[in-house]
N, C-alpha and C positions, 0 to 999 in steps of 0.2 A: 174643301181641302181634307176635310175627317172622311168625304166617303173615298178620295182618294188612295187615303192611308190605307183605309181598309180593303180597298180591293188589293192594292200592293202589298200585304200581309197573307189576305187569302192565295192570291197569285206563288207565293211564297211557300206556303202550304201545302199549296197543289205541286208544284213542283220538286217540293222535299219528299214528299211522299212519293210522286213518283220517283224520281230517283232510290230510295228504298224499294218501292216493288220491283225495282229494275235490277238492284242487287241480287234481291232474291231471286230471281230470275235465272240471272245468273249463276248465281250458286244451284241452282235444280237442273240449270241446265246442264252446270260440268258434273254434277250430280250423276244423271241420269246418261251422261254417255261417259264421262274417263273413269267413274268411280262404283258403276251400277255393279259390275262384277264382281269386285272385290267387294263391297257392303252386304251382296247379294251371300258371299261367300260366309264372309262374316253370319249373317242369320243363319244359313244352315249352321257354321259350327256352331251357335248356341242351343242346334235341337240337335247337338250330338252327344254322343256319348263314344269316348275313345279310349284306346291301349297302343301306347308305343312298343314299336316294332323294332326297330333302330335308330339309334340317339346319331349314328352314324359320324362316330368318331376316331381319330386316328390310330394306330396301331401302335404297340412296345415290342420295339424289335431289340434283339444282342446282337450281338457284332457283327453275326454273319447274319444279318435277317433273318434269323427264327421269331416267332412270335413267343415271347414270354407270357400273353394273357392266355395264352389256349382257345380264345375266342371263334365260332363257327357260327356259319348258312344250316339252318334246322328248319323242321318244318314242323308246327307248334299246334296246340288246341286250345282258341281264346274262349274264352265264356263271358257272354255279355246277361249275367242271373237277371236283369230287368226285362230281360225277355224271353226269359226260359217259361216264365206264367202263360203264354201264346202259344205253346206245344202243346204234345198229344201227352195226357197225364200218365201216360205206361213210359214213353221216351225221360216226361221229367224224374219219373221213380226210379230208373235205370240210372239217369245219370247223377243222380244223388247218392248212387252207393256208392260210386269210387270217387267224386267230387263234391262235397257234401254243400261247399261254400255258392256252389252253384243254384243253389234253390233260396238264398240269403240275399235279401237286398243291398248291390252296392256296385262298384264301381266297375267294368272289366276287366279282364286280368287275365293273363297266360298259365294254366292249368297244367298244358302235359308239354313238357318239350322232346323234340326227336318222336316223331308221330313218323311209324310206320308206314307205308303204303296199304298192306291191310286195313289197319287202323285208320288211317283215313280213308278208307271208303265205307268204313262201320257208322263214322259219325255223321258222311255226309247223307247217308240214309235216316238216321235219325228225324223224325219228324218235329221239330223246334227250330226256330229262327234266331235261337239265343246262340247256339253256334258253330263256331268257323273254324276251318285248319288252312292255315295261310303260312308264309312264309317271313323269317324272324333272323335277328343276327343276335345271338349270346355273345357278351363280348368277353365274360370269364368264362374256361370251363374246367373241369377239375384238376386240369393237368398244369393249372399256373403254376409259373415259378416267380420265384422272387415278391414275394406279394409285399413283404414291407417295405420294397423299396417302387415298385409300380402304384399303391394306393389304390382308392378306388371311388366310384364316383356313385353319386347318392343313387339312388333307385329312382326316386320321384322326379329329378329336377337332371338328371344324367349331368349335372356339374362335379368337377373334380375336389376331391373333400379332405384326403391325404394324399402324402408320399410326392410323385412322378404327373399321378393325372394333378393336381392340385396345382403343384409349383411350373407345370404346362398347360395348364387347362385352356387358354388361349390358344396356343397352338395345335391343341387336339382335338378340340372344339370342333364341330364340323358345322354343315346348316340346320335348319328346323330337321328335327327328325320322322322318320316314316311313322306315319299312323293310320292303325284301321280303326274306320271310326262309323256307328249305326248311325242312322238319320231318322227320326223318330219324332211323331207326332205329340202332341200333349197329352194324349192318351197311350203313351209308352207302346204304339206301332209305328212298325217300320215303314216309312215313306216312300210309298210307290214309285218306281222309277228313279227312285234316290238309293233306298235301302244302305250296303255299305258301300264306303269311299276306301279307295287308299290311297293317304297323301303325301306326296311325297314334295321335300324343297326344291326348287326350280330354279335356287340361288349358285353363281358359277363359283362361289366360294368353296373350296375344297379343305378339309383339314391335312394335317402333317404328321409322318409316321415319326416317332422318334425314334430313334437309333444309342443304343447302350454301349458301353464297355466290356457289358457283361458276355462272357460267353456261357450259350445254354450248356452244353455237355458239362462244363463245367460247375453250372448252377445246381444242376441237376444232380450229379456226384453227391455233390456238396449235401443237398435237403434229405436224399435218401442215408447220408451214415449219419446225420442228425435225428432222423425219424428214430432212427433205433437207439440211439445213445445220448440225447441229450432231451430232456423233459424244461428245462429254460436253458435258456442260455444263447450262445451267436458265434458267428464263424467268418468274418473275413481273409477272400484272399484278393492278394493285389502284386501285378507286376511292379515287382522294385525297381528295372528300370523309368519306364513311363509313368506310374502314377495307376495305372488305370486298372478299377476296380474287375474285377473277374467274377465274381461271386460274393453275396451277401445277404445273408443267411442269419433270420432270428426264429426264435422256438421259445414259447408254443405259438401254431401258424396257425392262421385260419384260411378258409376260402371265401374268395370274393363273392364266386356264384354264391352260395346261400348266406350272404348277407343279411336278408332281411329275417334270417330264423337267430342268427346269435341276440338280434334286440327282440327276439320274443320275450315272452312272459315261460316259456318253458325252462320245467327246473333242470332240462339235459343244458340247456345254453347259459341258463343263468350261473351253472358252474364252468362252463367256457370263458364268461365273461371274468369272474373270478379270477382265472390264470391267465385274466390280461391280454388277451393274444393279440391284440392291433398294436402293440408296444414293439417297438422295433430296437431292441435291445443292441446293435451294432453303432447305436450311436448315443447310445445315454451310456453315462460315466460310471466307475466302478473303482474301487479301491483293486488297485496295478498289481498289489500284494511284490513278491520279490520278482516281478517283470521290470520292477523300475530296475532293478541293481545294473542294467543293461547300462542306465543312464550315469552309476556312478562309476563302474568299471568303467565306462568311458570316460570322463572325466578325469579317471585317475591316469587313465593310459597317458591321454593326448596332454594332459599336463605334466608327465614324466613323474606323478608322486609314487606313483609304484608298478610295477613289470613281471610279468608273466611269474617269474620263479621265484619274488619277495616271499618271505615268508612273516606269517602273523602266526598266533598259539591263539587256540579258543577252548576256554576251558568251561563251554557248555552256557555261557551268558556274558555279558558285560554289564558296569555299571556307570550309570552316567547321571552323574550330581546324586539324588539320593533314591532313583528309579535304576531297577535291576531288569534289562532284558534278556530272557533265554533268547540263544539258539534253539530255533525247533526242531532241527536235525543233529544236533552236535552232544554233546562235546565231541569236537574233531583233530583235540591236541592242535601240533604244529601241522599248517596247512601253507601250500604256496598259493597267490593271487587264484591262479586257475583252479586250482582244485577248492579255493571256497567257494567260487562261481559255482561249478559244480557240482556243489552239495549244497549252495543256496546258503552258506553260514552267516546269520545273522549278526554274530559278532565281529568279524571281520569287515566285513559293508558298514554297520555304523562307526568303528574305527577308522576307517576311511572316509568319510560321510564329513566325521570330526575336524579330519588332519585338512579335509579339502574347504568348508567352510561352507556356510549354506548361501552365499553370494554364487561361489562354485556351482555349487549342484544347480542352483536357479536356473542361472545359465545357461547348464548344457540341459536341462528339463526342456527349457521353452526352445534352445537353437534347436534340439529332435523331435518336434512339431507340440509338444504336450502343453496342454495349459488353452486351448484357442480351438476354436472351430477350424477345420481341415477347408471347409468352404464348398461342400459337395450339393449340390441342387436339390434338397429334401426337406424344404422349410429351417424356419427358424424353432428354437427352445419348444416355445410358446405355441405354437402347431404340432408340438409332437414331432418336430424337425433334432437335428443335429444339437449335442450341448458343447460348449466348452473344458468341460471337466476342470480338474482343478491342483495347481500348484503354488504354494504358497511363497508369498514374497519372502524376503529374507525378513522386514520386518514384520511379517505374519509367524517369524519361528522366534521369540525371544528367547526363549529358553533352548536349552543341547537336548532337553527329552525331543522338544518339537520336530530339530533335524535328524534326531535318530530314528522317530518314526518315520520320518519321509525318505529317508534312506532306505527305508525295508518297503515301502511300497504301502504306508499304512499313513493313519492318521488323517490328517486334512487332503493327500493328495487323491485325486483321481484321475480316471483316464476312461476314454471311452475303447471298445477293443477296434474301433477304424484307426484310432491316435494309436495305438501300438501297433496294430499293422505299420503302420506309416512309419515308427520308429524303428523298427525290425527292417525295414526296407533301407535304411539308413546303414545299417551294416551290410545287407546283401546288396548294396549295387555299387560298393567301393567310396563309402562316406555322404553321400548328397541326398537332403532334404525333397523328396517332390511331391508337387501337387498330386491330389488322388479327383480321377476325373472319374466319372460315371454314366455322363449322357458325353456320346462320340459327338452326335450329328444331326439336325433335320433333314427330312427326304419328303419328298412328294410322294402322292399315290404309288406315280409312277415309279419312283425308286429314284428322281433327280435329286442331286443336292441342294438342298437350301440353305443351310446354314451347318459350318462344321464348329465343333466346338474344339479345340487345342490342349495340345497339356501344358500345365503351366510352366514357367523356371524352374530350373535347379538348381540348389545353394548349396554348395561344396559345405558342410558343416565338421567330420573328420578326415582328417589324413590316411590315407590309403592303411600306413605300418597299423597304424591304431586298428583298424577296419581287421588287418588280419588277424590280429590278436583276438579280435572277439568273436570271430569266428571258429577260432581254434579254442577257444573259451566255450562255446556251443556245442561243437563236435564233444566235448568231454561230459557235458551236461546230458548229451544221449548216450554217451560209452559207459560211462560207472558213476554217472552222480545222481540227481534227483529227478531224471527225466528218461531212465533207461526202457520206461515202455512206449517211447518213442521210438526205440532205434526197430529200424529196419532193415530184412535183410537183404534186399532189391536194390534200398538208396542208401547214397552217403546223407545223411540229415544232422541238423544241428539246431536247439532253440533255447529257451530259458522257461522253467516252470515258475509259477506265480502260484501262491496259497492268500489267500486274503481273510483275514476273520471278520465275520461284521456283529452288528446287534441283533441282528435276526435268532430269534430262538426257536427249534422246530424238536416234539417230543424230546424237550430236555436238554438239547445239546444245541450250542451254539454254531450258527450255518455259517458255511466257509466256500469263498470263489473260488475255485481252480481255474489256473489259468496255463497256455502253451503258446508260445509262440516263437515261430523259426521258416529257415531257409526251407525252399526244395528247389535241386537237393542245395546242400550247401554252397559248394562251388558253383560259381557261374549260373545263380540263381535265375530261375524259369517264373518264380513265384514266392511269396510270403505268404503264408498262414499263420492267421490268430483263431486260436479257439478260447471262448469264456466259457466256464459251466457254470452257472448258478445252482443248479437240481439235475445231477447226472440219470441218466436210466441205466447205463451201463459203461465199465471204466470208468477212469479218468479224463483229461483234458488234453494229458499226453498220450496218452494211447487213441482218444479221437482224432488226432492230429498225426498219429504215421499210416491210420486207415484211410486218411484226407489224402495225404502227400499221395501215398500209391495208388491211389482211386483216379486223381487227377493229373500223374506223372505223364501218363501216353499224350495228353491233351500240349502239353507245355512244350513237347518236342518240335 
């Protein structure tokens, strides 16, 4: 009975094991024919050594298909320095004078871009195997526009990092990208009959062009009269009718192509980085300064507490409980409604500010978009996306000093300059609140649509009368008040100037926003512009804003 047990044990044995060699078997065999290729594949890349070529991702088109990245087909110089020790030592001394990182142990890397045709037949005579002029897709090049609103995507990882590529990166995304890559033995030679690969995805997955609001002529306008006149600062414009963003413009800018030179260690960049330039100051908040008054001169209209010819006396300040505000522009004696707009009279706006009540002003702050994100596709806060800026509740004002600063555009309240576009839009398109859209459309390679994007409702928020009165309220602010170097003598134009004070102190004096923003032209608006200056180069905010209007007039026809 025992020596039965144990043959049926051994029996047992032998058959579990075979069955495991059987597996194994199996597994060498799907091994060795469905998966030889790809493992095979697999080993050479680990004796490679690569540089990508192209991340081969979607394009950022404006409205009419222009490319906003400026991106181009070049024809490149890579240098692979782990094998420039393999040349002839006269080739490596040559090309250590103009490449010097080439004789340095380390990764390969793209050297020259835009290699001439002379030029590459210089190098393909070079006697070294270190290298190559092949063929490359740059996807910035100097001539981008719009960078803080496109973003950009890391160098290493071609993932999207801010902005446009970031909050799409999914859809811009394309397959594995192109790579030339050496194939190189343990002893840092190139592997016969291997040498370089270029490899390309084989995957039917395509990425998607995105398609913008933005129109380039117009973009472009825009960056050139800021290059000269505006050292920080931001400029939206937006159809008042639709919502849809046209242009949008921060400064100081940077370029995407030389990326990886702003994170140097170099003291030219480390003072780049200094003046912030990946900051996309079109959507971070600022004190409104007297931009807001747009908001209570509404209020006052459409509630009937006061009308164009009222008159108020300003005798240079007001006082409210035991804080005295000047007028910055005044004393302006007896003025009527319009003509304090006009000259921006502080005393008159928080009189009114007063009479209306800060329940009032709340109201019509947040019905004209203020106080809330706009909802435009550029990240949140916290990624360096869109803020909400800020309007204070009525119980955030206990006291009349609280509502008399928010009345002048001071204080706790802010505003980013896309939220004033947006409320400026509110008067040029006959009273109605609208979405501000940015990204139109996805498209295919091909140029098919894939997905359109919509503009959103719009909410009747003034009455037409009210709407004309504040445009005739505008028009005076460029005739004879505090925006006369707006006026133009080509267009009819009309807007409101903003002064803002802050805590910033620069050589001694305290640094102040200028702010403009208005119709073009007035009538039967084509467009709104907002300009913010933080650190002017030249003028003002209104005088940047009638070389905008007439720069971009022909375009709007």
């Amino acid at each position: 009975m025992q020596r039965l047990r144990r043959q049926q044990r051994v029996l047992f044995m032998a058959l579990f094991c075979s069955f495991i060699v059987g597996l194994l078997l199996v597994r060498l065999g799907y091994i060795q024919v469905f998966r030889s290729s790809r493992l095979a594949g697999e080993a050479v890349r680990q004796r490679a050594q690569a540089v990508i070529l192209n991340y081969n991702r979607g394009d950022v088109l404006d409205r009419n298909g222009i490319s906003l990245l400026g991106g181009k087909d070049e024809k490149v110089l890579v240098v692979f320095p782990n094998l420039m020790d393999k040349g002839d030592e006269g080739t490596i001394e040559i090309v250590s004078n103009f490449i010097p990182q080439a004789t340095m142990p380390g990764t390969p890397f793209i050297a020259l871009h835009g290699v001439e045709p002379q030029e590459e037949e210089i190098f393909k005579n070079l006697v070294t195997p270190g290298l190559v002029v092949t063929k490359a897709r740059r996807r910035y090049g100097p001539e981008a526009l719009a960078t803080h609103v496109t973003g950009h995507i890391g160098a290493s990882d071609g993932e999207g990092k801010v902005g446009l590529e970031l909050v799409f990166n999914r859809e811009l995304k394309g397959p594995s990208p192109t790579i030339l890559a050496a194939i190189i033995d343990g002893k840092k030679n190139l592997i016969e009959g291997l040498g370089y690969r270029l490899w390309e995805s084989k995957e039917l997955h395509q990425p998607y062009n995105l398609v913008l609001t933005i129109d380039y002529n117009i973009q472009k306008k825009v960056e050139e009269i800021m290059d000269s006149r505006v050292a920080r600062g931001a400029v939206v414009v937006m159809d008042p009718r639709s919502g849809d963003i046209l242009a949008m413009a921060s400064r100081p800018n940077y370029l995407q192509a030389r990326l990886p030179l702003y994170l140097s260690d170099g003291e030219e960049y480390k003072g780049l980085l200094n003046a912030q330039p990946f900051i996309n100051r079109s959507i971070l908040s600022y004190s409104p300064g007297s931009v807001f008054k747009i908001v209570v001169a509404a209020a006052a209209l459409d509630t009937g507490k006061a009308w164009l010819s009222k008159k108020f006396y300003c005798p240079g300040f007001i006082q409210v409980g035991e804080k005295i505000f000047n007028c910055q522009h005044g004393p302006h004696g007896e003025v009527t409604l319009a003509q304090a707009f006009a000259y921006s009279c502080n005393s008159v706006f928080i009189e009114l500010a007063l009479t209306l009540g800060k329940e009032t002003i709340y109201h019509y702050a947040t019905a004209m978009g203020l106080g809330k994100e706009t909802g435009i596709p550029l990240g949140s806060a916290g990624q360096g996306g869109e803020v909400k800026g800020m309007v204070p509740l009525p119980e955030e004002m206990p006291f009349l000093g609280d509502l008399a600063l928010a009345a002048i555009g001071q204080g706790r309240v802010e505003a980013t300059p896309l939220q004033v576009a947006r409320l400026t839009s509110v008067v040029a398109n006959g009273g109605y609140l609208v979405e501000p859209r940015l990204v139109k459309a996805l498209q295919s390679r091909q140029g098919l649509l894939v997905r359109k994007f919509h503009s959103g409702p719009k909410k009747k928020i003034l009455n037409p009368v009210t709407v004309s009165k504040l445009r005739y309220m505008m028009l005076g602010v460029v005739e004879y008040g505090t925006g006369k170097a707006a006026s133009s003598n080509v267009l009819v134009l009309g807007g409101k100037t903003g002064t803002a004070q802050t805590n910033r102190v620069i050589n001694g004096q305290h640094l102040t926003y200028s702010w403009f923003t208005g119709c073009v032209p007035l009538e039967d608006s084509g467009a709104v512009i907002t300009v913010f200056v933080e650190e002017p180069l030249k003028g003002n905010a209104a005088e940047t804003f009638k070389h905008l209007a007439q720069a971009i007039y022909p375009f709007l026809i």
